[in-house]
C-alpha positions, 0 to 999 in steps of 0.5 A: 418640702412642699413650699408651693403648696403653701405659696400657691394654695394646692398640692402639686405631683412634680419634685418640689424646689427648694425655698431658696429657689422659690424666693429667688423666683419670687424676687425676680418677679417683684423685679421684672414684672411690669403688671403691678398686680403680679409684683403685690403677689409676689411681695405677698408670698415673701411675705407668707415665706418671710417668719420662716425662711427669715435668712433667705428671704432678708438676704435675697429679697431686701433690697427688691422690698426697698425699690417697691417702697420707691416705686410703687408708693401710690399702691397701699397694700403693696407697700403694707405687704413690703413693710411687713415682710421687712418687719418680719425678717428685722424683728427678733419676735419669733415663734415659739418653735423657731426660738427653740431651734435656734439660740437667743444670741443667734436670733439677735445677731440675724435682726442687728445684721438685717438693721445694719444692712438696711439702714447703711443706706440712710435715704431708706430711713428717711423713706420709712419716716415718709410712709409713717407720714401716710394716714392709711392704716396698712401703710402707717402701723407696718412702718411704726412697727419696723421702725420700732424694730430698728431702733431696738436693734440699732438704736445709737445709729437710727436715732442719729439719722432721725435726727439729722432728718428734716421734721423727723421727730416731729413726723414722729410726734404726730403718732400720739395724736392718732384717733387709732389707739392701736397706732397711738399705742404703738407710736407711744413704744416708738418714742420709748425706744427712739428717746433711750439715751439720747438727751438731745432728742428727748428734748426736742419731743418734750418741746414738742409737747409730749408731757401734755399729750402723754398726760392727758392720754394716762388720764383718758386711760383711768391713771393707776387704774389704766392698763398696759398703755399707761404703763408705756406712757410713765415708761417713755415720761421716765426716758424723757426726764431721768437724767435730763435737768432742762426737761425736768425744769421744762416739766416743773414750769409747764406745771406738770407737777400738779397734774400728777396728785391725782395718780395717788388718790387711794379708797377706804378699800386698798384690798384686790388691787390689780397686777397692773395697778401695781405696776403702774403705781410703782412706775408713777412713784418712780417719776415722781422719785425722778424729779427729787433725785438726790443726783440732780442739781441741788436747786431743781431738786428744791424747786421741784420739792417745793412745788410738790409741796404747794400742790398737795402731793406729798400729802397725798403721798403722805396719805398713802403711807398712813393707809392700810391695805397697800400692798407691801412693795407700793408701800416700801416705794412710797416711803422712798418717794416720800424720803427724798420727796423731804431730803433736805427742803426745811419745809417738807421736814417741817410737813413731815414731823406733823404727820400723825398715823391714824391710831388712837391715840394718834402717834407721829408717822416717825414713830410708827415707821421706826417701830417697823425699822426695829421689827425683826419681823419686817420685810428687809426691804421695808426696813431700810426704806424706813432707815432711808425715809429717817436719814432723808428726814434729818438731812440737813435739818439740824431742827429735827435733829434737836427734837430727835435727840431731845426724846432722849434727855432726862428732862424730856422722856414721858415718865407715864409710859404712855406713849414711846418716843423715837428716842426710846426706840432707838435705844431699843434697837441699838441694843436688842438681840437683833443685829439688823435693828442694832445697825439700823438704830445706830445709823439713825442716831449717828445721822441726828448727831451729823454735823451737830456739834452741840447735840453731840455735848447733849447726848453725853448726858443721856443715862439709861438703867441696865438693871434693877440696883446697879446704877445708870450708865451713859449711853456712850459706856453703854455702847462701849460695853457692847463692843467689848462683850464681843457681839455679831459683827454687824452689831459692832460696825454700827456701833463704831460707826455711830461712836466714830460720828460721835467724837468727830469734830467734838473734844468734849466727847473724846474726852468723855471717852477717855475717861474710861480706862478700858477703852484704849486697851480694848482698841489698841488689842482689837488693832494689833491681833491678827485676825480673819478677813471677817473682823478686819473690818471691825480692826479699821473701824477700831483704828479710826476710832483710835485716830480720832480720839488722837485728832481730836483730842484737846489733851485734857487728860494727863494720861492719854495725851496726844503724844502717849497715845501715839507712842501706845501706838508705836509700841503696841501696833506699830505705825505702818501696821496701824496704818494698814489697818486703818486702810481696810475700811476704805478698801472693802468692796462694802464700802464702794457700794455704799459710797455711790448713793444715798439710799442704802440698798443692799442684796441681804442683810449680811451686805449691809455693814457701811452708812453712805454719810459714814463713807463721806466721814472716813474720806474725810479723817483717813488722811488726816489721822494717818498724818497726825500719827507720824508728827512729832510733839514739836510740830503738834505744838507749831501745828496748835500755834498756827491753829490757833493764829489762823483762828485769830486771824478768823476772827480778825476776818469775821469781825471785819466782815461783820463790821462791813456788812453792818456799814452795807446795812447802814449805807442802804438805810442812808441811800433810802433815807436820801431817795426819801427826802429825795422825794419829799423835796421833789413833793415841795418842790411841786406844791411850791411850784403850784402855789406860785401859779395860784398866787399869779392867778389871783394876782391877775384877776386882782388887778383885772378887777382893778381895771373893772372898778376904775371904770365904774368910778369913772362912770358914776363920777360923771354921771354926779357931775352931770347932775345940776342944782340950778332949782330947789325942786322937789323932784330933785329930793326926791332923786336924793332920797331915793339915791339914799334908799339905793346906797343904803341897800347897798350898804346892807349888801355890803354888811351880809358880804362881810359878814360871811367873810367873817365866818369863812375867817372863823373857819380858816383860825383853826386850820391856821392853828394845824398849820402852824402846828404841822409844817410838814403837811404840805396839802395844807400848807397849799389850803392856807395859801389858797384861802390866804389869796382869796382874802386879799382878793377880797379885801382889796375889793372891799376897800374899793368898793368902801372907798367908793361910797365913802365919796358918793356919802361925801358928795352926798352930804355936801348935797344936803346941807346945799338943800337944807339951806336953799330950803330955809330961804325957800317956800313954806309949802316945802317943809317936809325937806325938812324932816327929810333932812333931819333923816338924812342927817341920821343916815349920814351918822349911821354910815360913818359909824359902819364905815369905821367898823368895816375899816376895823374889820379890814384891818383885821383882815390884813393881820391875818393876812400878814400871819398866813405870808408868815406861815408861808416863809416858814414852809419855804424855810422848811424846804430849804433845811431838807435841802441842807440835811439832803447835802450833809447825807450825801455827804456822810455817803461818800465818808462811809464809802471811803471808810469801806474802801480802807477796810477792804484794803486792810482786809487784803493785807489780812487775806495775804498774811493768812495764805502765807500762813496756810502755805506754811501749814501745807509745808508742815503737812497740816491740811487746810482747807480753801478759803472758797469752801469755808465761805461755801460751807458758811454760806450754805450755813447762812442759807439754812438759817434763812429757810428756818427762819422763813419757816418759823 
């Protein structure tokens, strides 16, 4: 074979070497030459050599490519020709011919040998994560491009050492933010196969902001509408979530959640869509499946349903159900998204149940999804994302379970016809000609009864007409004639799945059940012939049956008691054959499918015998039955005795359990009625504290005034004594009449004064009023105080100040009888003094008579005076009750506690008397159930009830 021809670009005459000859040349030239021009050709010609002399070139030349990628790192076409030839003898991406040539197996084995070769050395991993650092393109996507390869070939081991590596993912993480889509799409493949399995890194590259980046990426590309990239993208979004609960809680609270509602915002027109709009569709309800798992922890999966609510995406996908022209495998997805989008979030059924189809007249999406359930002509697919989509619905939603069975009751069905019921579906499907729809139907009505021991009572109600003149039969004789006509097998494990939730945990039913005297016959006949593998199912289902009309069975009807029923057994079957049947269920490779996860998914119709629920049911009875058969009446009766203790002592535990939490309730409503009065002391406390900084305010500037009057009495009492009477003038009468002028005026001044005291006290009459009437307004206890000191300060004032003239009117009137009679024995010439005389006189009167009055009105003021310190007192009396019920709270407080405490002890006493009688039990081989999952079962109970509360 010429290989220099290819090598060297021309014919040659001589004999040609081989091609291991020529990249052994080729080698010893990268390896001796010392002109960097003579080692690129030659790491160019490996290159060319390297797809298909791949053995020889990756055992000969790998390790002279690594030195290149040590030595020779500042040229980048030699490191580019190196990385590429590397890539080239590592990846499995063969030719066409090369792969027929040579086995899938031995091409994959060659890759891993090259990956474990180069990567036994951990210093070329971390050189490779130095190059995919370089900006230039010849260098940085040959070294996405390896690096990818290795990790597919090795991935455990490669992702180990990126880990350990300083910055490695994060050297990685720099490729999403490549301008070059070609290395920003690769970089997005590297992440894939570098976060595959490996929680610990996924974590580290969500930290590194890969939802914002991937996100905005799937947006720049048109989300659904976008090609291959958004694929990638929702590809490496479902490594970084699925299974990784920190992640998945990272996501929801970076409100990751309310970027996705634009990924289902479908047209009018849902006609033509593209093959990678599907995928990507599929992909992005995959995600959002991811998020609401029924496998996560309960209280992500109801956060991340919650939120999805609250940002309109399970309307949208809601939307996207109801729609017409979405292609079949998008809507079967969407109906499984949508189901567990539901399953169990109170909130998201209530949503659910108001959705209606758009139809005329517009009928609840329920309905609309269970006439596809009952259609033969349906995809299978379809139908058991239908069956899902209805369990996830009544999954703990006892609500919607009600309204379910309600569709079936006498008093509920349309009597018009107009309009189909889910109800009336059901029962059309539980007994079509169909056995699929038989099975479906009898699932779906074995989920409304789930854990509903009332909806189980009111179905026994349920009467359906079979035909025209017989009369109605119940629907659970209904069920029962089927099984005895001999119907598919499929049809008679749905409806002994259905009849075996039915009488669970409800006496009433077993009872109803037993009235019928065919039943037991046909059950016992069932069990004891020997039949093929295809009905030894049916033969299990039929001894679980029989056991739980035994279990539960109150022994209400004389003829088949617990202890006749199991001497029927005795006779007829025998216990260990019995028992052996009753083991087929749990046993059949049907039964472990189911039991794995909720949604049923099944290969082929024919596979899909056994309900997940119906799985957790028979572990839960198999063991129980299979001890109550071989008691003997003796220890049924201890076994009722003890019941029935247990119940009691239930009770006794209930009551004081209710007695305490009562006493909690009353203790939290006495310790804010403390804080309360607490406050409102400290409020008093306040106001008391302010008013008494007010009253020494004014009682300062009281005696300030005191001060200042004094002064002025001093002074005028000199300025009188300095006056002299040595001769009667007329100037001197004068000064007097003028002085009178100047007191009277005084006078006046007084009077207005007063009179606008008497209307500020008109004012402050019926604010005393509301006073008196509101002590326990405290703002205005405060106003009266204020305006109570105000007066006094005036009062006080006003006695001075008519104190003061009362003496300069007395020293006044001394004057003037002094001139009235100089001026008797006086000159003629001055006998106007005396008509001044006479006009004092009268002024003189007149004062008198005012000063009397404004004693009275002063009088006045001190009563009322006196009526505001009074109200005072009161308000102090007031506080010091408050204190008094605050003591005799605190008080009652610490009585309520020590009663708490004696309760508790008492209730330990109880809590010790029934694990004694629980080991009793266990002794008898009674199964008891542990008091922590009774108080789980109650408070997940107490939890539900919370929900619906808060919903209604």
């Amino acid at each position: 074979m010429n290989f220099l021809r290819g090598v060297m670009g021309g014919p040659s005459a001589g004999p040609q070497p081989s091609g291991a000859e020529t990249i052994q040349k080729l080698c010893d030239r990268v390896a001796s030459s010392t002109l960097l021009d003579d080692r690129r050709d030659a790491v160019r010609a490996l290159k060319s050599l390297s797809k298909k002399y791949r053995l020889e070139v990756g055992i000969q030349a790998m390790e002279h490519l690594v030195r290149v990628l040590q030595t020779d790192r500042s040229d980048s076409e030699i490191i580019g020709y190196a990385l590429d030839t590397l890539y080239n003898v590592i990846s499995n991406d063969l030719e066409e011919e090369e792969q027929e040539e040579n086995s899938p197996k031995q091409v994959d084995d060659l890759g891993s040998q090259f990956t474990e070769i180069f990567i036994k050395q951990q210093e070329n991993v971390t050189l490779l994560l130095t190059l995919v650092e370089e900006f230039d393109f010849h260098v940085r996507w040959p070294g996405v491009k390896l690096l990818t390869s290795l990790l597919k070939q090795q991935g455990p081991q490669v992702q180990q050492i990126i880990l350990v590596s300083p910055m490695g993912v994060s050297r990685l993480m720099d490729l999403l933010a490549d301008s070059r889509e070609v290395i920003r799409n690769d970089g997005v493949l590297l992440l894939q196969q570098l976060t595959k399995s490996n929680a610990a890194i996924q974590k580290i590259v969500a930290f590194e902001n890969a939802f914002e980046r991937l996100l905005d990426i799937i947006t720049e590309e048109g989300n659904s509408d976008g090609g291959i990239v958004v694929e990638d993208c929702l590809l490496l979004l479902q490594n970084l979530l699925k299974n990784n609960n920190s992640n998945q809680n990272f996501f929801k609270e970076g409100s990751y959640i309310q970027r996705m509602k634009p990924w289902f915002e479908v047209g009018d027109d849902n006609c033509g869509w593209s093959a990678q709009k599907v995928t990507n569709l599929h992909l992005m309800l995959q995600l959002v499946r991811v998020l609401v798992s029924p496998t996560n922890p309960p209280g992500a999966t109801s956060s991340c349903q919650k939120a999805m609510f609250h940002c309109g995406l399970l309307q949208q996908l809601c939307t996207i159900l109801m729609a017409t022209g979405v292609p079949a495998d998008i809507l079967t997805e969407t109906i499984n998204t949508v189901s567990e989008v539901i399953r169990g979030c109170q909130m998201n059924q209530d949503y659910f149940a108001s959705v209606n189809a758009p139809s005329n007249p517009p009928r609840p999406a329920i309905v609309v999804l269970l006439m596809s359930m009952v259609n033969e002509r349906q995809p299978f697919v379809l139908r058991c994302a239908v069956l899902y989509c209805f369990q996830c619905f009544l999954y703990k939603n006892q609500k919607g379970q009600g309204e379910i069975v309600s569709t079936l009751l006498p008093s509920t069905i349309d009597a018009t016809g107009n309009s189909v019921s889910a109800g009336q579906l059901l029962c059309g499907g539980l007994f079509s000609t169909d056995s699929l729809s038989n099975w479906c139907a009898a699932v779906a009505l074995a989920h409304a009864l789930q854990e509903n021991a009332t909806l189980k009572e009111q179905l026994l109600r349920v009467q359906l007409a079979t035909s025209i003149g017989n009369p109605p039969v119940s629907l659970l004789q209904q069920c029962t004639n089927i099984l005895s006509q001999g119907s598919k097998v499929q049809t008679r494990v749905g409806l002994l799945m259905l009849l075996c939730t039915w009488l669970s945990n409800c006496s009433i039913a077993v009872t109803h059940f037993l009235h019928n005297p065919a039943n037991i016959p046909f059950l016992t006949g069932q069990i004891a012939e020997n039949l093929g593998e295809e009905e030894q199912l049916v033969q299990g289902l039929c001894a679980l049956l029989l056991g739980i009309s035994i279990y539960y069975n109150d022994n209400s009807l004389e003829n088949y008691r617990k202890e006749k029923l199991k001497q029927l057994i005795e006779k007829r079957i025998g216990r260990e054959n019995f028992i052996e049947k009753l083991g087929f269920i749990s046993k059949h490779e049907l039964y472990s499918r189911a039991a794995q996860k909720p949604q049923p998914s099944f290969s082929s119709p024919d596979h899909m015998m056994f309900d997940h629920e119906f799985t957790k049911l028979v572990k839960e009875l198999e063991g129980v039955i299979s001890k109550a058969i071989y008691k003997s009446s003796e220890e049924d009766k201890k076994e009722e005795e003890v019941k029935k203790t247990l119940e009691q002592h239930d009770n006794i535990v209930t009551h004081y359990k209710k007695v305490i939490r009562e006493q909690d309730q009353e203790l939290e409503e006495l310790k804010q009625q403390v804080n309360t009065l607490k406050s409102q002391n400290e409020q008093l406390q306040t106001t008391v504290t302010q008013q008494v900084s007010q009253i020494q305010q004014h009682k300062d500037q009281y005696n300030l005034l005191k001060v200042q009057l004094g002064k002025d009495n001093q002074h005028h009492n000199s300025h009188s004594d300095t006056v002299q009477m040595n001769g009667i003038q007329v100037e001197e009468v004068s000064k007097l009449k003028e002085e009178l002028e100047e007191w009277k005026n005084k006078h006046e001044l007084l009077q207005g004064q007063l009179r606008e005291k008497d209307s500020l006290i008109e004012k402050l009459k019926p604010l005393q009023l509301e006073t008196g009437t509101e002590q326990s307004s405290q703002m205005s206890k405060s106003s009266g105080l204020e305006h109570n000191n105000e007066l006094q300060k005036e009062l006080e004032m006003l006695r001075t100040q008519i104190q003061l003239q009362s003496a300069e009117i007395s020293k006044l009137q001394a004057e003037n009888q002094k001139l009235q009679v100089m001026n008797t024995s006086a000159d003629p010439a001055l006998g106007d003094s005396s008509a001044t005389a006479a006009k004092n006189l009268e002024l003189e009167g007149r004062l008198v008579q005012e000063v009397k009055e404004l004693k009275s009105e002063v009088k006045a003021l001190s009563e009322e005076k006196a009526s505001l310190k009074q109200h005072l007192d009161s308000s102090n009396s007031t506080v010091a009750i408050l204190q008094d019920e605050k003591s005799k709270l605190q008080q009652e407080v610490a009585e309520s506690k020590k009663e708490q405490d004696d309760l508790l002890v008492l209730l330990a006493d109880q809590d010790q008397k029934l694990s004694a009688l629980k080991n009793k039990l266990k002794d008898l081989g009674v199964p008891v159930e542990d008091e922590d999952d009774i108080e789980s079962g109650d408070q997940a109970d107490e939890d539900e009830d919370g929900d619906e509360e808060e919903q209604d």
